[in-house]
C-alpha positions as CSV (number, residue, x, y, z in Angstrom):
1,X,-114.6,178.6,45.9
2,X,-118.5,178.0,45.7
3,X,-120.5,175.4,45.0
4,X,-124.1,176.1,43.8
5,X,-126.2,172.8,44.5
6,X,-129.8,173.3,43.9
7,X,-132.7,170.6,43.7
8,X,-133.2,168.8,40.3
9,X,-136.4,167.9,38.8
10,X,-137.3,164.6,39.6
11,X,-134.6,162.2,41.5
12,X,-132.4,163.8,43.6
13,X,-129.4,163.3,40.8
14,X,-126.9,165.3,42.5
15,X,-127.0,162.9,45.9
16,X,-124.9,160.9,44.4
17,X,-121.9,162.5,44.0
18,X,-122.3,164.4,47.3
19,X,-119.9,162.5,51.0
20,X,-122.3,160.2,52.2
21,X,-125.0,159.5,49.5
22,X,-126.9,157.2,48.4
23,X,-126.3,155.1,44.9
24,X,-129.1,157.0,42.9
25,X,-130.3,153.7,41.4
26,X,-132.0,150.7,43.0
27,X,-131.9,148.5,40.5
28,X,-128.2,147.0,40.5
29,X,-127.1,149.8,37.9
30,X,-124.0,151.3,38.1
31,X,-124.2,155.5,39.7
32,X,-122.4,157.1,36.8
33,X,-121.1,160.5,37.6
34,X,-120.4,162.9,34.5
35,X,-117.5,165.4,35.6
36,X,-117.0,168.5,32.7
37,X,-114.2,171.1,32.9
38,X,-115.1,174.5,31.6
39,X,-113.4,177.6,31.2
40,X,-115.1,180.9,29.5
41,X,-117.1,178.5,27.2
42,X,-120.7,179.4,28.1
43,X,-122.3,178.8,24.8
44,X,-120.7,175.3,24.1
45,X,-121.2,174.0,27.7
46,X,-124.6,174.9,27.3
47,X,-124.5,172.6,24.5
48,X,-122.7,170.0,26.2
49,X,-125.2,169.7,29.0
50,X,-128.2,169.4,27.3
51,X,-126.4,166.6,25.1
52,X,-125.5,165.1,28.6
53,X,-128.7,165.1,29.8
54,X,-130.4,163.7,26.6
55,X,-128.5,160.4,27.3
56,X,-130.5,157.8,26.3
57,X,-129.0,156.5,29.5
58,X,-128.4,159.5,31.3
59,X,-125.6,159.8,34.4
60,X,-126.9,160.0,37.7
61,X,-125.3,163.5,38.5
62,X,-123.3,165.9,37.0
63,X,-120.4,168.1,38.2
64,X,-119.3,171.3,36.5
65,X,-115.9,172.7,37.8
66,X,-116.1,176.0,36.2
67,X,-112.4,177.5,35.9
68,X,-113.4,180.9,37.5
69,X,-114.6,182.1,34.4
70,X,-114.9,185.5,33.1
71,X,-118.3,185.1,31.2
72,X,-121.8,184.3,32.2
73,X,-120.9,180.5,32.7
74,X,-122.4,180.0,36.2
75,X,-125.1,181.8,35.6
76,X,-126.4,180.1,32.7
77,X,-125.5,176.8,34.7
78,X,-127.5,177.6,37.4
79,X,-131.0,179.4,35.8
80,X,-130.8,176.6,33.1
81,X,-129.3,173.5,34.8
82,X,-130.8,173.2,38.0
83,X,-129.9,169.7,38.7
84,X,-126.1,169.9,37.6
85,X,-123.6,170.4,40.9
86,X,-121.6,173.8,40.2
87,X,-118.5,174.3,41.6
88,X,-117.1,177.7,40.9
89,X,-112.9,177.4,41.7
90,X,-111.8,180.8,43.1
91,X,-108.9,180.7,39.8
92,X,-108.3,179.2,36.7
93,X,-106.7,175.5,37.9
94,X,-106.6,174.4,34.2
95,X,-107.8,171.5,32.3
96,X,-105.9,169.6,34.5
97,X,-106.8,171.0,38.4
98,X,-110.8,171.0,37.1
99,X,-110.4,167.5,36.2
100,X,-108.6,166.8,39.8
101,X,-111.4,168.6,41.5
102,X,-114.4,167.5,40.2
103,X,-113.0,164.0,40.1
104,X,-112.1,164.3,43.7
105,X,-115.7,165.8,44.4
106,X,-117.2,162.6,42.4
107,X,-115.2,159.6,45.1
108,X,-115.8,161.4,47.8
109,X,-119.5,160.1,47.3
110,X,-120.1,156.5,46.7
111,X,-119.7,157.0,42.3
112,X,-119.3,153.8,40.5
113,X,-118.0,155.7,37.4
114,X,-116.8,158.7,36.6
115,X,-117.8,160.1,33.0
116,X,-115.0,162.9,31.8
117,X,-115.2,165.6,29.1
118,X,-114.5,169.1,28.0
119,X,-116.6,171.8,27.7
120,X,-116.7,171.7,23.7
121,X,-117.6,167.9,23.9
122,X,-120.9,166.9,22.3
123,X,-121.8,163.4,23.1
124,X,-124.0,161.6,20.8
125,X,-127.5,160.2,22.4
126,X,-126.4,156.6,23.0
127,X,-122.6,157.7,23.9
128,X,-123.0,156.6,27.5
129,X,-125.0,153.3,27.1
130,X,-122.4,152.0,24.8
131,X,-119.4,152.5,27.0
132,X,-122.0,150.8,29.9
133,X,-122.5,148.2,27.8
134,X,-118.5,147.8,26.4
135,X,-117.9,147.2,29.9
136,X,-120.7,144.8,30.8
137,X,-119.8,142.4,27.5
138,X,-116.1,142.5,28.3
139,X,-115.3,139.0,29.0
140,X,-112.4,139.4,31.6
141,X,-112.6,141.7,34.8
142,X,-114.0,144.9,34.4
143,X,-111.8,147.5,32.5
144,X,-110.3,150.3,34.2
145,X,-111.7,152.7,31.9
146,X,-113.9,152.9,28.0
147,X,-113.0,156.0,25.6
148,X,-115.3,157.1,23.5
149,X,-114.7,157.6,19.5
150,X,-114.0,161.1,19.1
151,X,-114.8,163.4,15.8
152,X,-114.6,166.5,14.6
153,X,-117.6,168.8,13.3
154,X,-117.5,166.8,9.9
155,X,-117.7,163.8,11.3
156,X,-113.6,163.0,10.6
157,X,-111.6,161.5,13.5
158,X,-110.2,164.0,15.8
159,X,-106.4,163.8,15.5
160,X,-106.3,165.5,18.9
161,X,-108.0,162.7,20.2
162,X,-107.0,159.2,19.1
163,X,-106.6,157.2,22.3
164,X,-102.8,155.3,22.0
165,X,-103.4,151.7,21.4
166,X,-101.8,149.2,23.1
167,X,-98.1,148.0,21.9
168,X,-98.2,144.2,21.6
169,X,-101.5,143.1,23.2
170,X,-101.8,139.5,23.9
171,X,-103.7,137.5,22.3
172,X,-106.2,137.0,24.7
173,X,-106.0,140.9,25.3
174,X,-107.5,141.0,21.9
175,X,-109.9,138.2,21.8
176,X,-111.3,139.9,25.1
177,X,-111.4,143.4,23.4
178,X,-113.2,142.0,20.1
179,X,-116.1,140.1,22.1
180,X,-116.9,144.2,23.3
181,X,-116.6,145.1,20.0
182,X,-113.7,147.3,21.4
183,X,-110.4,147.8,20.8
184,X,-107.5,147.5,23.4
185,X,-105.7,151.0,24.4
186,X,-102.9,152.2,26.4
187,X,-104.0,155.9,27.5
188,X,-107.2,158.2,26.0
189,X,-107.8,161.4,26.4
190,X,-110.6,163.5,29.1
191,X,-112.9,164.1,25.8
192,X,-115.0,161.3,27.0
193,X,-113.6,158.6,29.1
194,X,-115.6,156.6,31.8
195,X,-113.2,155.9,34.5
196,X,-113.9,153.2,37.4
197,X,-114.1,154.6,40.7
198,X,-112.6,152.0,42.6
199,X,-109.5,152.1,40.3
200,X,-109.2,155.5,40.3
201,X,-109.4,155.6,43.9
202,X,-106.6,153.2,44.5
203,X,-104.4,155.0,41.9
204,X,-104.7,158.5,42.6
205,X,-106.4,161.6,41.0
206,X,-105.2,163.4,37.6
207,X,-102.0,165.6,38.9
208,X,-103.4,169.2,39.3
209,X,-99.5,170.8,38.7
210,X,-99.9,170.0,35.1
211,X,-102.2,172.5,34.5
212,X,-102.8,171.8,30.8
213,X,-101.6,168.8,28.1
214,X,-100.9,165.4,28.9
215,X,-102.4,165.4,32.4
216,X,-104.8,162.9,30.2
217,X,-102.5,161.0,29.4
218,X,-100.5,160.6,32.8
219,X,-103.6,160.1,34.3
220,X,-104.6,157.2,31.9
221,X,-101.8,155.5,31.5
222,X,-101.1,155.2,35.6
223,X,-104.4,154.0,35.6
224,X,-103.9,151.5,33.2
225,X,-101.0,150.0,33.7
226,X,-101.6,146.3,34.8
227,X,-105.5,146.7,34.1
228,X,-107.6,146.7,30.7
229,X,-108.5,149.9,28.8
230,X,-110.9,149.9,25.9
231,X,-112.0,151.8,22.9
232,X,-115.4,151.8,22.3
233,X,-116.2,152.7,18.4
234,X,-119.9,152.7,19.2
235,X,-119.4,155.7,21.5
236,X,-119.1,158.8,19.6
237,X,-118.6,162.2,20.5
238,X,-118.2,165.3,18.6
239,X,-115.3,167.8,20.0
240,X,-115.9,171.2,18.8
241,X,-112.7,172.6,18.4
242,X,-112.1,175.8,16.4
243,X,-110.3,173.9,13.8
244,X,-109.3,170.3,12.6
245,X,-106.1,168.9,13.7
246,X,-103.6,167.5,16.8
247,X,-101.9,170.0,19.6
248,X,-98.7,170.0,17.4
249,X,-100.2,172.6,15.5
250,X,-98.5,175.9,16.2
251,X,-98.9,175.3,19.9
252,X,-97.2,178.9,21.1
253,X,-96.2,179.7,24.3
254,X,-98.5,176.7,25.7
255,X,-95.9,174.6,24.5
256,X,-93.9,175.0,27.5
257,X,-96.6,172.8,29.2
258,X,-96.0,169.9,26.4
259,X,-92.9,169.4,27.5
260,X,-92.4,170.1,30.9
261,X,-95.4,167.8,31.7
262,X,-94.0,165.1,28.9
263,X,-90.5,165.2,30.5
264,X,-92.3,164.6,34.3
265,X,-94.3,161.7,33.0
266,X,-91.4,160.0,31.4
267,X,-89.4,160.7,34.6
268,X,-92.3,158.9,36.8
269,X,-92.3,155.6,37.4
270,X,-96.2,154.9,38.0
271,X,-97.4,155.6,34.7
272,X,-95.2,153.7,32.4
273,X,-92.3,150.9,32.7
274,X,-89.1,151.3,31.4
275,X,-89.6,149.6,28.1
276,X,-92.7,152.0,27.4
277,X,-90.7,155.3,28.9
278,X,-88.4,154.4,26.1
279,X,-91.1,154.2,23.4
280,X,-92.7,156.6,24.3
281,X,-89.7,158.9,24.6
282,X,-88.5,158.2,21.1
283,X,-92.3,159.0,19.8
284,X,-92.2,162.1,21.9
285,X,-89.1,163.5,19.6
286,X,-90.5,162.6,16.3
287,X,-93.5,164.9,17.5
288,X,-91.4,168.3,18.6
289,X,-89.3,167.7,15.4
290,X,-92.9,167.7,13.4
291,X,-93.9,170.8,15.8
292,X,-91.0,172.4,14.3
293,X,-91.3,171.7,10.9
294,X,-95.0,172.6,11.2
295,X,-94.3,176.0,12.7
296,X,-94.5,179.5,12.0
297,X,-92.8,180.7,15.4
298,X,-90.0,178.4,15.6
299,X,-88.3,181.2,17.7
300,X,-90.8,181.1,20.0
301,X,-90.7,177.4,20.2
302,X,-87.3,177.1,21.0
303,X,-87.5,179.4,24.2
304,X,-90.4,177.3,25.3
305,X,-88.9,174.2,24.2
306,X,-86.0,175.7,26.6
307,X,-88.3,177.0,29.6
308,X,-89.8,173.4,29.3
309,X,-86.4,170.8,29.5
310,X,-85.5,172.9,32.3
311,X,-88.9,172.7,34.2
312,X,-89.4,169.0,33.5
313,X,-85.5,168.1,34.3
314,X,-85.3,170.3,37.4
315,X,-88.3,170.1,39.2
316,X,-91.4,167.6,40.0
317,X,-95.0,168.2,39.9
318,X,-96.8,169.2,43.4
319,X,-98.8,166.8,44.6
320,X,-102.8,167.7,43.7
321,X,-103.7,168.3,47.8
322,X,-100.7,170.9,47.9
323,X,-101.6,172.6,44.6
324,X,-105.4,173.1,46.1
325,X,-104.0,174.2,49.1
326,X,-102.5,176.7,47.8
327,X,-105.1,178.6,46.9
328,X,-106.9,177.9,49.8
329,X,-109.1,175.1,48.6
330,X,-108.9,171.8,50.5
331,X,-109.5,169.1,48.5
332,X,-112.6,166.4,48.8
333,X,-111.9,163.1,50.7
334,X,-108.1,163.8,51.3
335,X,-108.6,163.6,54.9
336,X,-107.1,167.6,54.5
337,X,-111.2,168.3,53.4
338,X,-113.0,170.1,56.6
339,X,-115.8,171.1,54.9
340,X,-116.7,167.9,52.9
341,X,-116.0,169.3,49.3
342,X,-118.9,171.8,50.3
343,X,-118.8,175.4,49.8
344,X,-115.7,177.3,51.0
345,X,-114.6,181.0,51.1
């Protein structure tokens, strides 16, 4: 792995997700860390960045884990972006081992939040001062984490998206969720979510094994259960996908990942109870059977659907420091981490 670090204009930005730092701001603001996962997606990171950095309230550093890809992505991060952190991993990890890295990279410096997205994830200019200020109005104790409203290219909400709202808030739950002007949810998705650090930190990282689909939503929900989670409606962010509509969609092969990762997150007990497992479960079905009906390959389907139960039943995922060891990559602030999430060969 290598990590390309060079000076920014201005503040030094990138201190403050680097071991040991400094909170960027003096002023009692929280250090806001934007971590995006990219993978041979040059020209929409590109876009993504300078959209990040035209924050009306920007972050205070920004980490690209870059997925070893094949195209001219660290390059173009490092002539045009001087002040971003590039990490370069030494093979593809997946949406979900970029997400454990770079948020491992952003708490092993002294983060107060950590801002997640894609590569094809265009926030709007006031994206990340409304999820700040979501969680300063919220009346009770701070919320674990504020999702962003995500849309497609038209403007349409992204079906791919939709954070899960939560079954049978209280009362208060709601009240509390109103008076942000927010609305209360259950899990969200990495296409713009601002996580707390401290949280995150006592709960673990996203689990690296799951290498793509519904590591987001394991994540989230462990990290939510027992604390508050918001929508924010005032955030936007457009998510460039190729086309408009959910990951039921003709998934293919990748399939396999939908439901050995779905069967491993109803099998754990951090990120759901039993009464939700149950839910959940039941919700899970009615989506394969619509996968099904939907699909073109329903051959195909059914081996992965196969390959999948038997993964999910039969094994459990690695934890995220053995998966980066594995490839020879110890991982930030695991007390496994030598070099300090600095470069390694």
């Amino acid at each position: 792995m290598r990590e390309a670090e060079a000076s920014p204009r201005g503040e030094d930005t990138a201190a403050a997700a680097a071991p040991g730092a400094s909170p960027a701001d003096g002023h009692g603001r929280p250090v806001v860390t934007a971590v995006v996962v990219t993978y041979n997606r040059c020209r929409l990171l590109n876009e993504s960045l300078l959209a990040i950095h035209g924050q009306g309230r920007p972050p205070d550093a920004v980490i690209v884990v870059d997925n070893a890809s094949a195209d001219d992505t660290a390059a173009t991060v490092r002539a045009s972006f001087p002040a971003v952190r590039l990490v370069e991993l030494p093979c593809n990890t997946g949406g979900a081992g970029g997400f454990a890295y770079g948020m491992a990279l952003a708490l092993a410096g002294q983060t107060d939040l950590v801002w997640l997205m894609d590569d094809d994830t265009i926030p709007q200019p006031q994206a990340l001062a409304a999820l700040l200020d979501a969680r300063n109005r919220y009346p009770r104790r701070r919320p674990a984490l504020v999702a962003s409203r995500v849309v497609w290219t038209d403007g349409r909400p992204h079906p791919m998206n939709t954070p899960r709202t939560k079954p049978f808030p209280t009362k208060a739950e709601r009240a509390a969720a109103a008076a942000a002007d927010c609305l209360p949810i259950r899990s969200a998705s990495f296409v713009s979510v601002l996580v707390d650090a401290t949280t995150s930190r006592q709960r673990g990282l996203p689990l690296a094994d799951y290498f793509l689909w519904n590591d987001d939503f394991e994540f989230t929900a462990r990290i939510l259960r027992g604390n508050s989670g918001l929508l924010c409606p005032a955030s936007v962010v457009v998510h460039k996908t190729p086309t408009f509509g959910s990951t039921d969609t003709d998934p293919g092969q990748r399939f396999f990942y939908e439901v050995r990762n779905k069967i491993w997150t109803l099998r754990s007990r951090a990120p759901l109870a039993v009464h939700e497992r149950v839910l959940y479960g039941g919700s899970t079905l009615r989506r394969w059977a619509r996968t099904f009906a939907r699909s073109t390959d329903r051959r195909g389907l059914a081996t992965s659907l196969a390959r999948g139960l038997t993964a999910g039943v039969r094994t459990r995922p690695r934890p995220t420091e053995d998966v980066f060891e594995s490839i020879g990559l110890p991982l930030p602030g695991s007390g496994r981490d030598s070099a300090g999430g600095e470069s390694v060969s």
